[in-house]
N, C-alpha and C positions, 0 to 999 in steps of 0.2 A: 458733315462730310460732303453736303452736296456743292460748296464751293469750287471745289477743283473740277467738279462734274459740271457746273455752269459754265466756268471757263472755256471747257474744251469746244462751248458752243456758242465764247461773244468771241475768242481771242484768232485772228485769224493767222495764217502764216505769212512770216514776214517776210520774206524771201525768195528764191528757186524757181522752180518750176510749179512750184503751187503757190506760190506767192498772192494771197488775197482769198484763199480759201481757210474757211473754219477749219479749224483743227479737227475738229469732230466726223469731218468730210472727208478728210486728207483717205486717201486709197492703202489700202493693206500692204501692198509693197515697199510702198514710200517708207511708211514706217516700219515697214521690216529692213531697209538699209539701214534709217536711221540707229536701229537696237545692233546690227554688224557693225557700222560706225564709228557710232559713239553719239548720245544725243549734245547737242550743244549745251552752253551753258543757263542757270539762268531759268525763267518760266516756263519759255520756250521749250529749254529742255526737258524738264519736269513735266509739262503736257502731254510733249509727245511723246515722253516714257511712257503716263500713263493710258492716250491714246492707244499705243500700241498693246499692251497688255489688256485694255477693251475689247480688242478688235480680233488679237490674238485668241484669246478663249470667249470668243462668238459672244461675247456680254453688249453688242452696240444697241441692244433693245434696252436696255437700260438708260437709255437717252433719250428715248421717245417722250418719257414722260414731262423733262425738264424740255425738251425742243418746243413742247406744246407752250408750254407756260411761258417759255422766252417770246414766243409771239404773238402773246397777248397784251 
C-alpha cells in the first residue's frame, strides 16, 4: 500500500497555481476546493483524492517516514 503514499511525494502538480509543487505539499485549502469540485481525472486525481483525505483527518505524519527515505 505504500505506492500511492510514494507518489504523493515524487508526483508534482501539473498545473495552477501550484503548479510544480509535490502533491504531498499542496495546502489544505487547495485540496479542500478540489474535493467541492471535483478531482480531475486520472492519477492526478486519485492523489489528490487521497491527499486530501490525509490532510483532512490530520494523518500528514504519516509521510514523514517515506519523505525521509525518498531523500536518501
Amino acid at each position: 500500500m505504500s505506492e500511492p503514499l510514494l507518489r504523493l511525494l515524487q508526483v508534482e502538480m501539473p498545473y495552477g497555481k501550484y503548479k510544480g509543487t509535490l502533491i504531498a505539499d499542496l495546502p489544505g485549502n487547495y485540496l479542500n476546493w478540489f474535493a467541492r469540485e471535483g478531482f480531475p481525472p486520472g492519477e492526478i486525481g486519485r492523489l489528490l483524492a487521497l491527499m486530501h483525505e490525509i490532510d483532512h483527518n490530520g494523518l500528514k505524519h504519516l509521510l514523514a517516514p517515506l519523505r525521509r527515505e525518498t531523500l536518501r
